[in-house]
MMTF fields as JSON, N, C-alpha, C and O atoms, coordinates in Angstrom:
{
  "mmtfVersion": "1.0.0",
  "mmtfProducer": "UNKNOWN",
  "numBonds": 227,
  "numAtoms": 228,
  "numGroups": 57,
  "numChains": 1,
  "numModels": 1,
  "chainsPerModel": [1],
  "groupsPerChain": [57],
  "chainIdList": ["A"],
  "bondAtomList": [4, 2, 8, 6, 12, 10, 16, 14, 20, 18, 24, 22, 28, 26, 32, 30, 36, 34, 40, 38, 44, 42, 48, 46, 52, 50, 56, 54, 60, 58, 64, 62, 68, 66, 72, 70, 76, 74, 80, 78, 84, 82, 88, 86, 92, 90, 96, 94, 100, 98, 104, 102, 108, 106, 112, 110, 116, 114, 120, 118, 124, 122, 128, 126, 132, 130, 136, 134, 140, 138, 144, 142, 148, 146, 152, 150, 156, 154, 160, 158, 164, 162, 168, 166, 172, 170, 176, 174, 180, 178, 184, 182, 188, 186, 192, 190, 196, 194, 200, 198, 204, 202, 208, 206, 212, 210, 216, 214, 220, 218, 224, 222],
  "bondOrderList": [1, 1, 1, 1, 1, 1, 1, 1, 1, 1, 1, 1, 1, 1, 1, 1, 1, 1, 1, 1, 1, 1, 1, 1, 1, 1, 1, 1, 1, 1, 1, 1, 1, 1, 1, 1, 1, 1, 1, 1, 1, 1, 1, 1, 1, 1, 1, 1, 1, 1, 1, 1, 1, 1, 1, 1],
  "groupList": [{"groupName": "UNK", "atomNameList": ["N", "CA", "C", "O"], "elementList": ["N", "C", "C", "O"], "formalChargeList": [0, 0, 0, 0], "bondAtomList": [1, 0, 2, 1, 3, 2], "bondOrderList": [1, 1, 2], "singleLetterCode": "X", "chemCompType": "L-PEPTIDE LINKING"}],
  "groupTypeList": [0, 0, 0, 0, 0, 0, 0, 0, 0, 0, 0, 0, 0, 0, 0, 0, 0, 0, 0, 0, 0, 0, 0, 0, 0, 0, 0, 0, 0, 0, 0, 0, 0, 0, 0, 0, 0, 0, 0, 0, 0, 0, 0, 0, 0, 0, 0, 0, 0, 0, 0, 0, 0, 0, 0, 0, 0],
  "groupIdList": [1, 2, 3, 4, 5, 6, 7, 8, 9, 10, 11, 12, 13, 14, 15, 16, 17, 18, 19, 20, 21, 22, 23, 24, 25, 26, 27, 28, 29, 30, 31, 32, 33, 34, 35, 36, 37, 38, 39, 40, 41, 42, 43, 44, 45, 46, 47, 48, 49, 50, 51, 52, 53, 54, 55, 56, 57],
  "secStructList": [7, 7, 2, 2, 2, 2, 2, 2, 2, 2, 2, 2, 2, 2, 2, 6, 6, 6, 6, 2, 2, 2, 2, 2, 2, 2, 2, 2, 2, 7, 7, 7, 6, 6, 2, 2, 2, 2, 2, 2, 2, 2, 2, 2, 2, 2, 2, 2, 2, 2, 2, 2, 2, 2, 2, 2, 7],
  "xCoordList": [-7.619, -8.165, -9.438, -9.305, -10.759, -11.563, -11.966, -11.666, -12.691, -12.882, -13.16, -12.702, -13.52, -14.204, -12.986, -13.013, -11.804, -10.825, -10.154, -9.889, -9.982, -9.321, -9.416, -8.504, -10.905, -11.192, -10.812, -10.344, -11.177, -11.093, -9.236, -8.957, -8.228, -7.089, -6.811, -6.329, -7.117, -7.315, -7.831, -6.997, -8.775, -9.525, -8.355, -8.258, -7.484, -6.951, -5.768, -5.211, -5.001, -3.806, -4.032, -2.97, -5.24, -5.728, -5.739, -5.072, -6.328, -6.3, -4.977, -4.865, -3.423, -2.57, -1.589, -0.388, -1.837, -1.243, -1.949, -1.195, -3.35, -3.377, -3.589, -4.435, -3.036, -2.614, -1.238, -1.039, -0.362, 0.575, 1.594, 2.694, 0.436, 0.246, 0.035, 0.497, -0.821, -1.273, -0.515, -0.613, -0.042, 1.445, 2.324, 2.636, 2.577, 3.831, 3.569, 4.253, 2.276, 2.086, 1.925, 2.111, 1.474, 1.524, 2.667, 3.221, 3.255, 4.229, 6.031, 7.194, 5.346, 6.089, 6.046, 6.992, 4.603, 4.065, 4.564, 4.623, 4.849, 4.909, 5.933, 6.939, 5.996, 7.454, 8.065, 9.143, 7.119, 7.027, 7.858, 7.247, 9.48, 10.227, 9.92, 10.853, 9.172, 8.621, 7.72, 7.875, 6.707, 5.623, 5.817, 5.145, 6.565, 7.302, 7.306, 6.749, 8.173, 9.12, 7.816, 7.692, 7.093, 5.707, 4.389, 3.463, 4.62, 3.589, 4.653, 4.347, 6.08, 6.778, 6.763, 6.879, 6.635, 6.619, 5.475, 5.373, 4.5, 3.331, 3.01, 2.243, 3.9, 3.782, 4.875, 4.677, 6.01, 6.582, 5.642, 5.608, 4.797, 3.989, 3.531, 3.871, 2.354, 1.597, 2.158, 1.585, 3.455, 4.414, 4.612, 4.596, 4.802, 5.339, 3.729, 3.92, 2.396, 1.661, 0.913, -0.186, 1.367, 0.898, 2.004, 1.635, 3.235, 4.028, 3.111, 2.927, 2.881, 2.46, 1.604, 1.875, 0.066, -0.845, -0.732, -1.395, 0.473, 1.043, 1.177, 0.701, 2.098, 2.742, 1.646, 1.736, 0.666, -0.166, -0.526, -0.715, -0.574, -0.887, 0.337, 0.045],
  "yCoordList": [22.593, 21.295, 21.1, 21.259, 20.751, 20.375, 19.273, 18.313, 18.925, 17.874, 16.704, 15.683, 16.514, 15.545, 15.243, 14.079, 16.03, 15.477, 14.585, 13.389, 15.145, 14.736, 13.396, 12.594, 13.131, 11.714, 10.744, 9.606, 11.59, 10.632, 10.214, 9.016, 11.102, 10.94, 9.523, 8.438, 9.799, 8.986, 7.72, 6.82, 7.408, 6.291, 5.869, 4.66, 6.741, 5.927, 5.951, 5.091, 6.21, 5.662, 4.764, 4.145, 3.714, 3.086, 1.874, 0.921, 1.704, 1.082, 0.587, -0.622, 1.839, 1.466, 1.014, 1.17, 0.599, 0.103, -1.307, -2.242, -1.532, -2.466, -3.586, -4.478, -3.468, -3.487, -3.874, -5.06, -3.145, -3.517, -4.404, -4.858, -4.502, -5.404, -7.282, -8.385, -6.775, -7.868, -8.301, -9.376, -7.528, -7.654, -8.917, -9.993, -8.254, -8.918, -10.549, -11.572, -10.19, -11.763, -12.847, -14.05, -12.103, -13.221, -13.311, -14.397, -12.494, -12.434, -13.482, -13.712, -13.685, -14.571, -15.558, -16.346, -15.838, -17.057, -17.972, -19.197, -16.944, -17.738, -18.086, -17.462, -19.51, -20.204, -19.452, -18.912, -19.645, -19.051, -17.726, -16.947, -17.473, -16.48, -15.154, -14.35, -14.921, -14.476, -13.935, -12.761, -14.559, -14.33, -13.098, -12.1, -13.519, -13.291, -12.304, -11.713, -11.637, -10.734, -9.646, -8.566, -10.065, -9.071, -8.645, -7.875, -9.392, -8.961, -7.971, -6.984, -8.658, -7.722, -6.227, -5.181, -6.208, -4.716, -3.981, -2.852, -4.959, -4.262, -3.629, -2.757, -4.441, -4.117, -3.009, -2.05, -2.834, -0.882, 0.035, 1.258, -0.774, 0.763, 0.862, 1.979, 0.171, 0.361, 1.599, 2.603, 1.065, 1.671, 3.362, 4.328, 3.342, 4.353, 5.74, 6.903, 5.105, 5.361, 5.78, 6.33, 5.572, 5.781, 6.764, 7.566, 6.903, 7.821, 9.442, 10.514, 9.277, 10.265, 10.896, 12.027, 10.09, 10.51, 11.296, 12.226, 10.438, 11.178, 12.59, 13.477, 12.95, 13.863, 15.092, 16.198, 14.543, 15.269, 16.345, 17.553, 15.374, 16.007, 16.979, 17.632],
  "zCoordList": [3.631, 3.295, 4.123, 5.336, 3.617, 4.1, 4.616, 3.907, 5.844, 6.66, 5.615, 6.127, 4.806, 4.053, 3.166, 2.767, 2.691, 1.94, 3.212, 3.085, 4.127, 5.499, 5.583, 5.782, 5.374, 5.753, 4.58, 4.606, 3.512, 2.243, 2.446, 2.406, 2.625, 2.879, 3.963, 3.635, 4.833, 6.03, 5.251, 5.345, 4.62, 4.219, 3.095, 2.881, 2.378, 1.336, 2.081, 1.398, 2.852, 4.039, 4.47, 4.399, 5.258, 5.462, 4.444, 4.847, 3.251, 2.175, 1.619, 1.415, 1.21, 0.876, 2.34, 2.117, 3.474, 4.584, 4.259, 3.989, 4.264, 4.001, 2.778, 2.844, 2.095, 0.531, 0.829, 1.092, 0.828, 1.589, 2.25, 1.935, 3.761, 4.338, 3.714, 4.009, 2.853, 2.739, 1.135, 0.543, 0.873, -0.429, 0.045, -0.465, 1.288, 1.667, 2.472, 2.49, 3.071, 3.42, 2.463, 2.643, 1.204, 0.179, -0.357, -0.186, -0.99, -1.04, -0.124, -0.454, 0.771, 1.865, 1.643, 1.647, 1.314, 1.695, -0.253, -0.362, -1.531, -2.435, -2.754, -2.417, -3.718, -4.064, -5.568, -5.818, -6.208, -7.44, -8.063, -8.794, -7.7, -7.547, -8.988, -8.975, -9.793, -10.778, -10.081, -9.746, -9.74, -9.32, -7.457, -7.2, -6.863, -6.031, -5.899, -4.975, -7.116, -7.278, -7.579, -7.002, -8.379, -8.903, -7.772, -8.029, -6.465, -5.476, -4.492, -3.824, -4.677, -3.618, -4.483, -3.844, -5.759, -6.269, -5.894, -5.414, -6.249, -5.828, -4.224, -3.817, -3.622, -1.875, -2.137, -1.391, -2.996, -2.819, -3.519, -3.382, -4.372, -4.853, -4.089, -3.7, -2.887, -2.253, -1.107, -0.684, -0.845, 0.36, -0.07, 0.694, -1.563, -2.059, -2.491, -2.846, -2.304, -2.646, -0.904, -0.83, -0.206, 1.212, 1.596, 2.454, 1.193, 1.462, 0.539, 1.115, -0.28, -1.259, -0.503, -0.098, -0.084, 0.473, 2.075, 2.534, 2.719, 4.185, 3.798, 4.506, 2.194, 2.45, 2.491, 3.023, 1.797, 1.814, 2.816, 2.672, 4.11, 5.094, 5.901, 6.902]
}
């Protein structure tokens, strides 16, 4: 693997942590149990999409 995929890796680990991250704070923060339910999914793809890219390495 070359230095430049390295980083690009690194840069999209980065991105789906904070994606994530920021899934779940909204996610917390809404009443709207529908709505809810559709950012907390999006915060496991994110989870599940940062696992992918780890494995990479």
């Amino acid at each position: 693997m070359t230095s430049k995929e390295l980083l690009y890796i690194e840069d999209a680990l980065g991105h789906e942590q904070y994606f994530q991250t920021k899934c779940k704070e909204t996610a917390s923060q809404l009443q709207d149990q529908n709505l809810k339910n559709c950012v907390e999914q999006m915060a496991q793809e994110h989870q599940k999409m940062f696992g992918q890219f780890y494995n990479l390495l």
